[in-house]
PyMOL Python script that loads the backbone (N, CA, C, O; Angstrom):
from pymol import cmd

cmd.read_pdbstr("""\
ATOM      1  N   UNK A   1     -25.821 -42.132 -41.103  1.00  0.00           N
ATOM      2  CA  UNK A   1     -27.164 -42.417 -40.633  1.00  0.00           C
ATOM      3  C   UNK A   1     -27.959 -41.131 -40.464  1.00  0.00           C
ATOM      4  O   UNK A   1     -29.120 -41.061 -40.867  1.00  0.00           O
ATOM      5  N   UNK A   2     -27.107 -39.722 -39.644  1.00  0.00           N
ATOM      6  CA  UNK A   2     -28.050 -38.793 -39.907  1.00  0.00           C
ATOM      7  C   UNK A   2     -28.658 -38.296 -41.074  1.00  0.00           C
ATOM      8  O   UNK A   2     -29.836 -37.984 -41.251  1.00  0.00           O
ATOM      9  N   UNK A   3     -27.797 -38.266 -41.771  1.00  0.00           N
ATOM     10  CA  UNK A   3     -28.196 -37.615 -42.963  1.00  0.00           C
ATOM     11  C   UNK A   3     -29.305 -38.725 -43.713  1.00  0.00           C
ATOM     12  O   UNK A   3     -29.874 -38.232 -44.687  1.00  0.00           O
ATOM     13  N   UNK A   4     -29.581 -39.768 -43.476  1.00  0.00           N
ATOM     14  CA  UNK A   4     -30.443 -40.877 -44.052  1.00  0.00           C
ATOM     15  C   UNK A   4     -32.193 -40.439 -43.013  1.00  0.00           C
ATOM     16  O   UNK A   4     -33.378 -40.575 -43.316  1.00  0.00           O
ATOM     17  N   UNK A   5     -31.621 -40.004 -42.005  1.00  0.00           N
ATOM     18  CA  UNK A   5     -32.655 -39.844 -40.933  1.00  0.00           C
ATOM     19  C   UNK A   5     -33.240 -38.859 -41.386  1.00  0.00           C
ATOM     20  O   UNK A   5     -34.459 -38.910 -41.551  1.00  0.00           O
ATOM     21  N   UNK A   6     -32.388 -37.527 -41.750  1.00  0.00           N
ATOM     22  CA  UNK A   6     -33.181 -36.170 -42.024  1.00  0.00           C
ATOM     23  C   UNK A   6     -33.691 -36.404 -43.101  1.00  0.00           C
ATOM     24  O   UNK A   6     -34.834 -35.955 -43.187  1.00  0.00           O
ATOM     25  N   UNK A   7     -33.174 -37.143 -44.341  1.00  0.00           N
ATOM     26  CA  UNK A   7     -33.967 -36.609 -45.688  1.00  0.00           C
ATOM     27  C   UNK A   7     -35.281 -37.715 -45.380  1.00  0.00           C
ATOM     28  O   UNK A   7     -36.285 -37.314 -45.969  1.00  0.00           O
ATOM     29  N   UNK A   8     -35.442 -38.549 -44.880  1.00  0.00           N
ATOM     30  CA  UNK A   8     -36.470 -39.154 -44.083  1.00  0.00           C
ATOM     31  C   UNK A   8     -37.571 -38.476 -43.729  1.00  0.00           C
ATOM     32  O   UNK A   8     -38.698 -38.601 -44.207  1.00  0.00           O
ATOM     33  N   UNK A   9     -37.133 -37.590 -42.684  1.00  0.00           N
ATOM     34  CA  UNK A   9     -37.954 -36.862 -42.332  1.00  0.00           C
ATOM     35  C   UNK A   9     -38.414 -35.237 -42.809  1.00  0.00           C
ATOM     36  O   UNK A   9     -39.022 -34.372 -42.178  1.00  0.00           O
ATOM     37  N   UNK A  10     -38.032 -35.239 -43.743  1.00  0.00           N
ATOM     38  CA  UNK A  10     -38.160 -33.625 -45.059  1.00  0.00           C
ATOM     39  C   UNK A  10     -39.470 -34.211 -45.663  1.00  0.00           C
ATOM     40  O   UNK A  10     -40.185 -33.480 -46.348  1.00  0.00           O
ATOM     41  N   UNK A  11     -39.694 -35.074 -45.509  1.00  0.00           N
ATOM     42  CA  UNK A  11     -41.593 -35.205 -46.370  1.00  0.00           C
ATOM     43  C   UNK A  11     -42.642 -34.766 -45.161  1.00  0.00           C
ATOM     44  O   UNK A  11     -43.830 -34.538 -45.385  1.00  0.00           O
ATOM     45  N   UNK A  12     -41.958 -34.668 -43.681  1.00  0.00           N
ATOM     46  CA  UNK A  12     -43.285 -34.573 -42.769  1.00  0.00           C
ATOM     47  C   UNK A  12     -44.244 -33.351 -43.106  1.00  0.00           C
ATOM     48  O   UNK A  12     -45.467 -33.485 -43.148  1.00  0.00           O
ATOM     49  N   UNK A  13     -43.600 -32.164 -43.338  1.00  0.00           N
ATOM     50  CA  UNK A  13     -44.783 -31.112 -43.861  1.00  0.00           C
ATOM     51  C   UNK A  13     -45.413 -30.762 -44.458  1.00  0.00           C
ATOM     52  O   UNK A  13     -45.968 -29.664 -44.421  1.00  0.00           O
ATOM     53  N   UNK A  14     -45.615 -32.356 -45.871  1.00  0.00           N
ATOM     54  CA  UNK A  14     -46.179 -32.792 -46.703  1.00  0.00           C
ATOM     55  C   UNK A  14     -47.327 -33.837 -46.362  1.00  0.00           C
ATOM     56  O   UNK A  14     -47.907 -34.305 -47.341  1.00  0.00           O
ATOM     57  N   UNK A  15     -47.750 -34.286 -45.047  1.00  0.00           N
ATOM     58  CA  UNK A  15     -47.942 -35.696 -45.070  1.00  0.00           C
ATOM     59  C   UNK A  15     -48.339 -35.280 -43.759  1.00  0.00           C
ATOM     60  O   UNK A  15     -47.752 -34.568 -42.945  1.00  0.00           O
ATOM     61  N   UNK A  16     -49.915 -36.104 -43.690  1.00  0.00           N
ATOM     62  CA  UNK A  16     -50.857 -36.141 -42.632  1.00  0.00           C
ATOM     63  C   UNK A  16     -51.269 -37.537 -42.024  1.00  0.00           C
ATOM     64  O   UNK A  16     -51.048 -38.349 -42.923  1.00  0.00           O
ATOM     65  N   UNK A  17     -51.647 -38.042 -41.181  1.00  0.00           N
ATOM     66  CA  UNK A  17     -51.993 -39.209 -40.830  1.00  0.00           C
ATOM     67  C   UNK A  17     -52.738 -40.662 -42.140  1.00  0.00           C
ATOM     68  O   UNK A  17     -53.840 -40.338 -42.582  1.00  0.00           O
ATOM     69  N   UNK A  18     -52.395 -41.542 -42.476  1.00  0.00           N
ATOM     70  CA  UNK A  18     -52.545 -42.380 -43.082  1.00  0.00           C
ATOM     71  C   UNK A  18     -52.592 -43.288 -43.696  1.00  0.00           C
ATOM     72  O   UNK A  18     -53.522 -43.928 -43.206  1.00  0.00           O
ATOM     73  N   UNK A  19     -51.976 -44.131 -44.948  1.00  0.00           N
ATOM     74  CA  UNK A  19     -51.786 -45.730 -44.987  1.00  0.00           C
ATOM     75  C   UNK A  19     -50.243 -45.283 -45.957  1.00  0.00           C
ATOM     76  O   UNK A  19     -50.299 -44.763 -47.072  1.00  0.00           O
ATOM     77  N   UNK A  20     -49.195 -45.559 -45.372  1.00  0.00           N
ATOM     78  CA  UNK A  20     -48.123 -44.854 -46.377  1.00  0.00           C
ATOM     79  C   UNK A  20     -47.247 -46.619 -46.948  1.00  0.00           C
ATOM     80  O   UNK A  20     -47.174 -47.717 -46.395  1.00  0.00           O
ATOM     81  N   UNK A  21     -46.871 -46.224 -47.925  1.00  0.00           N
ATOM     82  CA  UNK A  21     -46.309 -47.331 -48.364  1.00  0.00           C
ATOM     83  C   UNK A  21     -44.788 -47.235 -48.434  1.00  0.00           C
ATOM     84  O   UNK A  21     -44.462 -46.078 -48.697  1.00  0.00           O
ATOM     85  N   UNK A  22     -43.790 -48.021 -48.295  1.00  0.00           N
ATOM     86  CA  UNK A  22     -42.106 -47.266 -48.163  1.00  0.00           C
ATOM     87  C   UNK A  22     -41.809 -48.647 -49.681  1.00  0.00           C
ATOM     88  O   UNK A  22     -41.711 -49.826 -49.339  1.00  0.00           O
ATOM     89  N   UNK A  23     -41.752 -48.441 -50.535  1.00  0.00           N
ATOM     90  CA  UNK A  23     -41.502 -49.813 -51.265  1.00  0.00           C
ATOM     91  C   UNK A  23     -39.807 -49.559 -52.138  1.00  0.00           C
ATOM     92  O   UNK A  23     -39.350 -48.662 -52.847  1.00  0.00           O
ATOM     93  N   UNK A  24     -39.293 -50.830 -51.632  1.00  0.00           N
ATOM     94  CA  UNK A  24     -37.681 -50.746 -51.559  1.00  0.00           C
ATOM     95  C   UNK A  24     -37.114 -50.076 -50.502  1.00  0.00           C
ATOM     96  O   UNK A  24     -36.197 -49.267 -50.646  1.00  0.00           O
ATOM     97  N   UNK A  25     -37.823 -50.498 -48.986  1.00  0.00           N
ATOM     98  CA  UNK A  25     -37.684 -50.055 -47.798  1.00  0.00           C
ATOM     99  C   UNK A  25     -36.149 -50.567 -47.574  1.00  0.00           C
ATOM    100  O   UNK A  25     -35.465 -49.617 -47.192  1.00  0.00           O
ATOM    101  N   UNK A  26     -35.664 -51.343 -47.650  1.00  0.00           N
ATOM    102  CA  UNK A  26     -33.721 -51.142 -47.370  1.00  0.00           C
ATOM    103  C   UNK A  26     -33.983 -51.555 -45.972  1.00  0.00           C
ATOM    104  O   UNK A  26     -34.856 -52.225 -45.419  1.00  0.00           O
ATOM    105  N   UNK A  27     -32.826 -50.863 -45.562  1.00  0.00           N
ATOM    106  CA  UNK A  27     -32.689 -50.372 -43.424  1.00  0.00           C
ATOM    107  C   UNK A  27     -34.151 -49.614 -43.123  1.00  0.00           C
ATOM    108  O   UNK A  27     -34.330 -49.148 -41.998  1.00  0.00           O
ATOM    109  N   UNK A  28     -34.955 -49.523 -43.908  1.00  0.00           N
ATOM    110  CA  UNK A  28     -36.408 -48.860 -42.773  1.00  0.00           C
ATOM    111  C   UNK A  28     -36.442 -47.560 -43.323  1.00  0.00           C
ATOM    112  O   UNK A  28     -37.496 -46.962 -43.109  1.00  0.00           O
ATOM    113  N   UNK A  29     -35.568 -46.946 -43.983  1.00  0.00           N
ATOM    114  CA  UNK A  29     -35.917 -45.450 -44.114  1.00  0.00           C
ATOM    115  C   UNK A  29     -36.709 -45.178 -45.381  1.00  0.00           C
ATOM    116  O   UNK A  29     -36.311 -45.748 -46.396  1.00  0.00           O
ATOM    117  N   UNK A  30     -37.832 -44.345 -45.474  1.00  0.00           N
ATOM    118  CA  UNK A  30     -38.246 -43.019 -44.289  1.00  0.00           C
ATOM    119  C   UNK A  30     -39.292 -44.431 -43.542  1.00  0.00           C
ATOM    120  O   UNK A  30     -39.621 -44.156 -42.389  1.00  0.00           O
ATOM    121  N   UNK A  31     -39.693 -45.491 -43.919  1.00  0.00           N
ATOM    122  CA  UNK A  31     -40.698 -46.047 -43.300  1.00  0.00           C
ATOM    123  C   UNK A  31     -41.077 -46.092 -41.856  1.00  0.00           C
ATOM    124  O   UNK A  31     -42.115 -45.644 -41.371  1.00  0.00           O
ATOM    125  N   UNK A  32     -40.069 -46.710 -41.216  1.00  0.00           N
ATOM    126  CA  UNK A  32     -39.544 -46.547 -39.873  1.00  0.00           C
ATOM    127  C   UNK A  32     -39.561 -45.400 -38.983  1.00  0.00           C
ATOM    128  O   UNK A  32     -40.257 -45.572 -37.982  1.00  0.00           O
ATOM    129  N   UNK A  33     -38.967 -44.246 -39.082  1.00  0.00           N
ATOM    130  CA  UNK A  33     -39.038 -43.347 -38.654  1.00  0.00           C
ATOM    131  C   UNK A  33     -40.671 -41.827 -38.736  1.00  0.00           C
ATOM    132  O   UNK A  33     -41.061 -40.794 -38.191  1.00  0.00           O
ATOM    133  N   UNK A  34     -41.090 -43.076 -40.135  1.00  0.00           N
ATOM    134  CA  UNK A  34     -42.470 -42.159 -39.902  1.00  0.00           C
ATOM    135  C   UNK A  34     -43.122 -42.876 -39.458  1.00  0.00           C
ATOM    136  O   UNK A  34     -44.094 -42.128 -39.350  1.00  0.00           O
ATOM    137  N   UNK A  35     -43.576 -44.130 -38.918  1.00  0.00           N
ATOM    138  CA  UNK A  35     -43.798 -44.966 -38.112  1.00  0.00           C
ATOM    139  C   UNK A  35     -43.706 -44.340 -36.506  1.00  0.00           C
ATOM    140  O   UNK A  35     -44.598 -44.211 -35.667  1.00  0.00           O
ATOM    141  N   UNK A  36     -42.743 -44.121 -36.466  1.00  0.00           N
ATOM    142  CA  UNK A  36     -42.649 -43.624 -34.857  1.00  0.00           C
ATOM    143  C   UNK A  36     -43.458 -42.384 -35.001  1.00  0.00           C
ATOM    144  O   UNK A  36     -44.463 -42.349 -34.291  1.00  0.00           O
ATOM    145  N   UNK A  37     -43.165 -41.039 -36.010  1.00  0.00           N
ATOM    146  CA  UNK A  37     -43.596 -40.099 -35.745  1.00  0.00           C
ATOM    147  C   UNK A  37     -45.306 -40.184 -36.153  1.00  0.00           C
ATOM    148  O   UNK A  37     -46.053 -39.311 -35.710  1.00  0.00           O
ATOM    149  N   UNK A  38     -45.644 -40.877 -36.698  1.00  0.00           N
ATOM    150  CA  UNK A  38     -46.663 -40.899 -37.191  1.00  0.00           C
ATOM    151  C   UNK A  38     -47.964 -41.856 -36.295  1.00  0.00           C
ATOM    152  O   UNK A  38     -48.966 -41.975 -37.001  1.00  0.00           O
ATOM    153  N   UNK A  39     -48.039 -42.242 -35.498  1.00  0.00           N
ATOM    154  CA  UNK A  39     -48.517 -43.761 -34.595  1.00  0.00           C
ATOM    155  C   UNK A  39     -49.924 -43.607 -34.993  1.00  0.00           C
ATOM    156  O   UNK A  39     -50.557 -44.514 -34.454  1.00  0.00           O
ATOM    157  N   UNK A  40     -50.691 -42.856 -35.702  1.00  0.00           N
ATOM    158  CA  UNK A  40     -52.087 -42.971 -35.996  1.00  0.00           C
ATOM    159  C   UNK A  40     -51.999 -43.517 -37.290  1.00  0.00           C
ATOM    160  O   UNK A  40     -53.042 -43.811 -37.874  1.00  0.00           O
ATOM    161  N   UNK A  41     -51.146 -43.655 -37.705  1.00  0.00           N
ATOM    162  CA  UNK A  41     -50.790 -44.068 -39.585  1.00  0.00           C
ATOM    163  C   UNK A  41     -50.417 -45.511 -39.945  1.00  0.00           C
ATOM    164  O   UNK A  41     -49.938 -45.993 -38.919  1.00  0.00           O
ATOM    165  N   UNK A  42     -50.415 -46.337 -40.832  1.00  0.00           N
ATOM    166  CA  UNK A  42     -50.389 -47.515 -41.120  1.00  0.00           C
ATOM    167  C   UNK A  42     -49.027 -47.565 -42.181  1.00  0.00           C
ATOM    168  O   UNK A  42     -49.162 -47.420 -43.396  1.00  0.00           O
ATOM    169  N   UNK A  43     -47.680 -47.796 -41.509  1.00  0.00           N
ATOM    170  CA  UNK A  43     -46.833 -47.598 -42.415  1.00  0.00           C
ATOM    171  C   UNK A  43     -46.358 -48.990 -43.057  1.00  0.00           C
ATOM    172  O   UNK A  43     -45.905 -49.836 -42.286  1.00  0.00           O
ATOM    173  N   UNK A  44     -46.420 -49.210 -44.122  1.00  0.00           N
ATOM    174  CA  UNK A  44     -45.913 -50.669 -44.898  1.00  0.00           C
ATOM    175  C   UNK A  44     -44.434 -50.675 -45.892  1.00  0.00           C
ATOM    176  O   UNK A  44     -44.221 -50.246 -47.026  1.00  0.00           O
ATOM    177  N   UNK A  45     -43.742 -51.227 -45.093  1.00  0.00           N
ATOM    178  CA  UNK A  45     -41.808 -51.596 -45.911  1.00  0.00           C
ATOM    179  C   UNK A  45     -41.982 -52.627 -46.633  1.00  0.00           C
ATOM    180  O   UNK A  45     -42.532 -53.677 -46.302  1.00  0.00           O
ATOM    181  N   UNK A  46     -41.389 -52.274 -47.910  1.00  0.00           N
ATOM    182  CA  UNK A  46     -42.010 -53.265 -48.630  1.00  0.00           C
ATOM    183  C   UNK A  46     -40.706 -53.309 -49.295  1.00  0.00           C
ATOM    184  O   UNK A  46     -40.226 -52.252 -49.707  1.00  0.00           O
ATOM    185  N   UNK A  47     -39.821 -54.873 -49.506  1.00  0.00           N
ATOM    186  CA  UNK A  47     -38.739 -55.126 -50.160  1.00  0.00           C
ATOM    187  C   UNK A  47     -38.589 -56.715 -50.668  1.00  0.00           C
ATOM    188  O   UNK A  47     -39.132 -57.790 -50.414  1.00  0.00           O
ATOM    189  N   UNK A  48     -38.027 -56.451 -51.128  1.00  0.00           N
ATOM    190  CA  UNK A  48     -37.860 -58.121 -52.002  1.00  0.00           C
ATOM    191  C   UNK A  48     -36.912 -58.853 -51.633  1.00  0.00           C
ATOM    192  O   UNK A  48     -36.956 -60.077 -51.764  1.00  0.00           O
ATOM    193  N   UNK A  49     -35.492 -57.957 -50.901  1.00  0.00           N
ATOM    194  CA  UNK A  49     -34.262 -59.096 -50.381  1.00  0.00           C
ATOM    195  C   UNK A  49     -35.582 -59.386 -48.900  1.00  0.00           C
ATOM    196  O   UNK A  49     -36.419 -58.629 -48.408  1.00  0.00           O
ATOM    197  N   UNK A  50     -35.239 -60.691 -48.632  1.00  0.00           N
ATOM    198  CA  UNK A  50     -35.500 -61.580 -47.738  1.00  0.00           C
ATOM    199  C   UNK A  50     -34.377 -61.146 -46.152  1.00  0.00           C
ATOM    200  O   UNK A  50     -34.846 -61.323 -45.028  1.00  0.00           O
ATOM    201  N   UNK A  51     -33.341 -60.750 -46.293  1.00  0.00           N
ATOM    202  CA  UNK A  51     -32.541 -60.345 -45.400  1.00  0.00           C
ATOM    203  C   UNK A  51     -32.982 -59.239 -44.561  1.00  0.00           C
ATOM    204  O   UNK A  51     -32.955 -59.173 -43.332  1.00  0.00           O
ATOM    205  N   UNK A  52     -33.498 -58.157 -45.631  1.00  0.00           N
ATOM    206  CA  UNK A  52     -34.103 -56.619 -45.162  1.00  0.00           C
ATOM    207  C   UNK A  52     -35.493 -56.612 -44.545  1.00  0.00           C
ATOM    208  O   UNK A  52     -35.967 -55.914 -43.648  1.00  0.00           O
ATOM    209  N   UNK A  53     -35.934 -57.447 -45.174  1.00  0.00           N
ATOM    210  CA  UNK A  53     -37.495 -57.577 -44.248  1.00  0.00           C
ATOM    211  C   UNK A  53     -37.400 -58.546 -42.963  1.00  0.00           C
ATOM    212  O   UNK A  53     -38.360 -58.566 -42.193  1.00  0.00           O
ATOM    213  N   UNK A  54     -36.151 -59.435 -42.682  1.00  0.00           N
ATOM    214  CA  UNK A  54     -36.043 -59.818 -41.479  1.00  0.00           C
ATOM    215  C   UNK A  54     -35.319 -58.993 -40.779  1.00  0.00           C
ATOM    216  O   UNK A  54     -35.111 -59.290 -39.603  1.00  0.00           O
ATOM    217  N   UNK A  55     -34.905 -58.081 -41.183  1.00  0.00           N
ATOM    218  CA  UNK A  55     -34.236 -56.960 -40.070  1.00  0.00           C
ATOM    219  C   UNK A  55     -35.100 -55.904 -39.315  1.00  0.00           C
ATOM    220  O   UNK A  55     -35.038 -55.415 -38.187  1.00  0.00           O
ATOM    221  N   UNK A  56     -36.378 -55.665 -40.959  1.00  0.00           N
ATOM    222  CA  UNK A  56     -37.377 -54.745 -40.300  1.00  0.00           C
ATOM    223  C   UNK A  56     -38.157 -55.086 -39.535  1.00  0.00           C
ATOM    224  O   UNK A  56     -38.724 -54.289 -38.788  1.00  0.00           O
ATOM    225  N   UNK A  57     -38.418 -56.599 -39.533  1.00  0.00           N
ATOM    226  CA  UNK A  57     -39.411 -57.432 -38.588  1.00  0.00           C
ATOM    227  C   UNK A  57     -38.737 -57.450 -37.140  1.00  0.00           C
ATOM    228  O   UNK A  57     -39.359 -57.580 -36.086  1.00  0.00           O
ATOM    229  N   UNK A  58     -37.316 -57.293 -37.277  1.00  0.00           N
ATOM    230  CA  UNK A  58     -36.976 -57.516 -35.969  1.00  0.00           C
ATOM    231  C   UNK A  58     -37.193 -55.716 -35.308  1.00  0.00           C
ATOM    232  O   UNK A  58     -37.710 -55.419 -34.231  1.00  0.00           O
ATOM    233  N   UNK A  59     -36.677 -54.857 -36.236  1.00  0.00           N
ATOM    234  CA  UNK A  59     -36.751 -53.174 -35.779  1.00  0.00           C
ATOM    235  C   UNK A  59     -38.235 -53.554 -35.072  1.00  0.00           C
ATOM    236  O   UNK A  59     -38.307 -53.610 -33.844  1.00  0.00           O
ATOM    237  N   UNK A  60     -39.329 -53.792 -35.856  1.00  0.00           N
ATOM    238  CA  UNK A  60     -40.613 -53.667 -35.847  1.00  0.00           C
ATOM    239  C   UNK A  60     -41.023 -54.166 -34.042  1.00  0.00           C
ATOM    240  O   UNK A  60     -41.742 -53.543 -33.261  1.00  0.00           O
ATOM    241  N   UNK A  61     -40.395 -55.269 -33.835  1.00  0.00           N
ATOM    242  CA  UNK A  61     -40.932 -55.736 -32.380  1.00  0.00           C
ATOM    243  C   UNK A  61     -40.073 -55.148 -31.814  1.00  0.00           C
ATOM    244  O   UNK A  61     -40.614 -54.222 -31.209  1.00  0.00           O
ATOM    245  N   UNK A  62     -38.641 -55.145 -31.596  1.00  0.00           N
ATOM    246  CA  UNK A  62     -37.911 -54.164 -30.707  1.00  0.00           C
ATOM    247  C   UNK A  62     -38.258 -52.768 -30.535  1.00  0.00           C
ATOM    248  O   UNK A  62     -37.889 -52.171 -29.524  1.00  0.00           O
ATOM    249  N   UNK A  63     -38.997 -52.150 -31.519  1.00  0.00           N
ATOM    250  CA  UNK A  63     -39.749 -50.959 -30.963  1.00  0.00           C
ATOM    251  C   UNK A  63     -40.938 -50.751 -30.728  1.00  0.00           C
ATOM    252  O   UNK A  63     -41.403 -49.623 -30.559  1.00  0.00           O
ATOM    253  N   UNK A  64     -41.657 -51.921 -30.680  1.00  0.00           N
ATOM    254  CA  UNK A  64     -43.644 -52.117 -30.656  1.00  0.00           C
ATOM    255  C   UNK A  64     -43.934 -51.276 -31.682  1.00  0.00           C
ATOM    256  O   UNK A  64     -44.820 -50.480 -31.372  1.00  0.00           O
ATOM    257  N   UNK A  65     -43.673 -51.198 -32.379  1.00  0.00           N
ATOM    258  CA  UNK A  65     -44.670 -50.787 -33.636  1.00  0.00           C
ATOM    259  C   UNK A  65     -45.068 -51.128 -34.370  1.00  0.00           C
ATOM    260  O   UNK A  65     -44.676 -51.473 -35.485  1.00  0.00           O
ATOM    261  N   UNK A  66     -46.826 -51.080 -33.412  1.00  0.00           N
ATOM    262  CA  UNK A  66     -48.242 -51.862 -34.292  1.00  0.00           C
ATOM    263  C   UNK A  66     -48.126 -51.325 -35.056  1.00  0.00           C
ATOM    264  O   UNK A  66     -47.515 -52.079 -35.814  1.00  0.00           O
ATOM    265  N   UNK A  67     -48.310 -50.112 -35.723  1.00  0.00           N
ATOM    266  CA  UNK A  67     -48.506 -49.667 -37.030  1.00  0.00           C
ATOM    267  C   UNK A  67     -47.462 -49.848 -38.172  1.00  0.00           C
ATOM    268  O   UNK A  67     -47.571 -49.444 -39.330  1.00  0.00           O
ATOM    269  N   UNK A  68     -46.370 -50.576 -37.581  1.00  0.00           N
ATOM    270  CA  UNK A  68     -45.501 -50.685 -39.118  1.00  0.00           C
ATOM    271  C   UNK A  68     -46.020 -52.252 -39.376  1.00  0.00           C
ATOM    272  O   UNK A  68     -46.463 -52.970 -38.480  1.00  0.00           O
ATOM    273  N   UNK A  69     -45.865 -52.679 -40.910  1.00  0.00           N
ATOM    274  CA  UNK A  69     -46.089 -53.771 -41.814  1.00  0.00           C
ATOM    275  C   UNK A  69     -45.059 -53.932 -42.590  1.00  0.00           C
ATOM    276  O   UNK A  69     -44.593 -53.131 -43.400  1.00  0.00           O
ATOM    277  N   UNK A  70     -44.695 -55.028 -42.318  1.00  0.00           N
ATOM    278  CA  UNK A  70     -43.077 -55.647 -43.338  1.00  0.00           C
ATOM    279  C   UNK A  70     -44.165 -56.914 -44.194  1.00  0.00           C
ATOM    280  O   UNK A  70     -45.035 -57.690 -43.799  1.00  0.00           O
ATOM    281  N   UNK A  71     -43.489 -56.564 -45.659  1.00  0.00           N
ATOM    282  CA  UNK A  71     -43.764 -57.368 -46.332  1.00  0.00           C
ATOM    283  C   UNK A  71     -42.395 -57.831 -47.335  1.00  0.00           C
ATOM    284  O   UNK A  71     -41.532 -57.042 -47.721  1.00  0.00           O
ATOM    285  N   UNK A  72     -42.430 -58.896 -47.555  1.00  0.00           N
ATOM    286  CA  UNK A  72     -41.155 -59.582 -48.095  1.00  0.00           C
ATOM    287  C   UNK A  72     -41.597 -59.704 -49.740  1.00  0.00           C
ATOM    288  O   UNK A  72     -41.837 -60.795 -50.257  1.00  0.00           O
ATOM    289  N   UNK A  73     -41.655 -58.581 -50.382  1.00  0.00           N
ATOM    290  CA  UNK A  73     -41.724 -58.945 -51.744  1.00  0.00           C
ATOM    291  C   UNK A  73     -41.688 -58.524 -52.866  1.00  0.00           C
ATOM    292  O   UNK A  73     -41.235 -57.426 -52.543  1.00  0.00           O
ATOM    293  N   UNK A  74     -41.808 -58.433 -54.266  1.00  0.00           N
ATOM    294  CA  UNK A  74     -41.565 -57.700 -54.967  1.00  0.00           C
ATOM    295  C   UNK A  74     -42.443 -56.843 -55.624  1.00  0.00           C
ATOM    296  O   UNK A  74     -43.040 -57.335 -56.582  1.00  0.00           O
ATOM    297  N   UNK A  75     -42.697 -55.520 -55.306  1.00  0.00           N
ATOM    298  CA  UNK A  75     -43.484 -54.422 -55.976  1.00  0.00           C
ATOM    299  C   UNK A  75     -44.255 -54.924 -57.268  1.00  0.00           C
ATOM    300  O   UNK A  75     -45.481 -54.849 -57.356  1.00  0.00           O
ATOM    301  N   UNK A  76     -43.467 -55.426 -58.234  1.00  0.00           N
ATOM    302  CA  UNK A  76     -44.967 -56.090 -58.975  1.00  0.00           C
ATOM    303  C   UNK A  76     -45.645 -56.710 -58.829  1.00  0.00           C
ATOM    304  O   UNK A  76     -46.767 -56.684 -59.336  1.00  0.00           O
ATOM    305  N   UNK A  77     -45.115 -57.683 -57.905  1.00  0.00           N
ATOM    306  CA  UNK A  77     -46.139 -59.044 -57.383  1.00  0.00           C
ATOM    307  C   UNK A  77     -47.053 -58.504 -56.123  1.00  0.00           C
ATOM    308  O   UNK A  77     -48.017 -59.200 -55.803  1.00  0.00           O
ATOM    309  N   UNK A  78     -46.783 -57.266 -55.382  1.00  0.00           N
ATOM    310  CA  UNK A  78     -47.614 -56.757 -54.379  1.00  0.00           C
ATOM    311  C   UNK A  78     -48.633 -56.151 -55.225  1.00  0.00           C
ATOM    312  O   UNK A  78     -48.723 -55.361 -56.165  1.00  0.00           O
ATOM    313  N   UNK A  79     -49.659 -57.168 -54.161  1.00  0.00           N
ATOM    314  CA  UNK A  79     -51.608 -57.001 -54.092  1.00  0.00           C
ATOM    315  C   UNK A  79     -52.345 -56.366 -53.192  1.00  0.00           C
ATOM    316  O   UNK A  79     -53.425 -56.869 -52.883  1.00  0.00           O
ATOM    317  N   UNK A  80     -51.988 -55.333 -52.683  1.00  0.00           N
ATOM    318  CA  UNK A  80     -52.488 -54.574 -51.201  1.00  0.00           C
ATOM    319  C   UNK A  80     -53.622 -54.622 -51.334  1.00  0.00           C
ATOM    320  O   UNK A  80     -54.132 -54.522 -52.450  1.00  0.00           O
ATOM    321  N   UNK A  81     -54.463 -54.823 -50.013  1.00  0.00           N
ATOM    322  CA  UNK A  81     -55.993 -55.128 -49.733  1.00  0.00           C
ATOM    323  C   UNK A  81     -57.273 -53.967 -49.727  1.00  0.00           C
ATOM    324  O   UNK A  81     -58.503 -53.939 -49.672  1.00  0.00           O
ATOM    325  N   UNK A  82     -55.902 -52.878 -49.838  1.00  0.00           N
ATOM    326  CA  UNK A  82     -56.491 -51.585 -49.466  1.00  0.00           C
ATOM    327  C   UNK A  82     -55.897 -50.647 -50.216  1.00  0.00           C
ATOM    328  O   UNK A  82     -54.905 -51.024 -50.840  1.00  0.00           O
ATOM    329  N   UNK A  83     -56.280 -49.357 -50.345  1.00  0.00           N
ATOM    330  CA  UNK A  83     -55.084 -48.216 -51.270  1.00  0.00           C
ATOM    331  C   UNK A  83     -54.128 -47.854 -49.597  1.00  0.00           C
ATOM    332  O   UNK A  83     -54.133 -48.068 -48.385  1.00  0.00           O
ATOM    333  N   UNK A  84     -53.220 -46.991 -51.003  1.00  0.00           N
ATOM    334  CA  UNK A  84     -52.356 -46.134 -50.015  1.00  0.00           C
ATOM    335  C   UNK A  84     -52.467 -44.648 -50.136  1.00  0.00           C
ATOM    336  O   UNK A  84     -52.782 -44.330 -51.282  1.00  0.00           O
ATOM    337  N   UNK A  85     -52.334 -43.790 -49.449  1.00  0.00           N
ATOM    338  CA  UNK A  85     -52.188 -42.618 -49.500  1.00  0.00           C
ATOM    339  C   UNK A  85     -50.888 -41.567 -49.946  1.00  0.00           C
ATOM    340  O   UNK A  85     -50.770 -40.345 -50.032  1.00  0.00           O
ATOM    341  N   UNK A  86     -49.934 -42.815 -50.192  1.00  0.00           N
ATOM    342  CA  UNK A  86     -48.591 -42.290 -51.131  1.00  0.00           C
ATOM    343  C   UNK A  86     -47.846 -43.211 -50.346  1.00  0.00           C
ATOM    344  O   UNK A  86     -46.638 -43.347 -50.535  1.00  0.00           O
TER     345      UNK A  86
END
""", "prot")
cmd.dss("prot")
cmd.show_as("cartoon", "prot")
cmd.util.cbc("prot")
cmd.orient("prot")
């Protein structure tokens, strides 16, 4: 898990407040954890197993984080309403 945590967090000195997309989010990583570090930013996990996005939905309320977005689906079929910033 650490080592999933750090390379997670090796993009922060790249990356400023904004709409980030995690697509083939898994267990949450980096989504999750830039979520916490990030709380002015709009982070979206985006996966297609049905299992993984009910796990992130549950991470998501067990840690109040308004700013993360679980979506259950598959990268080609995702229509975001808005851009992302990477």
């Amino acid at each position: 898990v650490s080592r999933h945590l750090l390379d997670s967090l090796s993009v922060m000195p790249f990356i400023e407040n904004g709409r980030w997309l995690d697509v083939g989010s898994g267990g949450g990583m980096p989504g999750i954890p830039l979520a916490i570090l990030f709380p002015e930013s709009q982070v979206t996990c985006l996966d297609s197993n049905g299992k993984k996005t009910r796990f992130l939905t549950q991470v998501k309320l067990e840690l109040k984080q308004d700013n993360l977005q679980v979506i259950h689906s598959r990268v080609e079929e995702f229509r975001p309403e808005q851009a992302f910033n990477g």
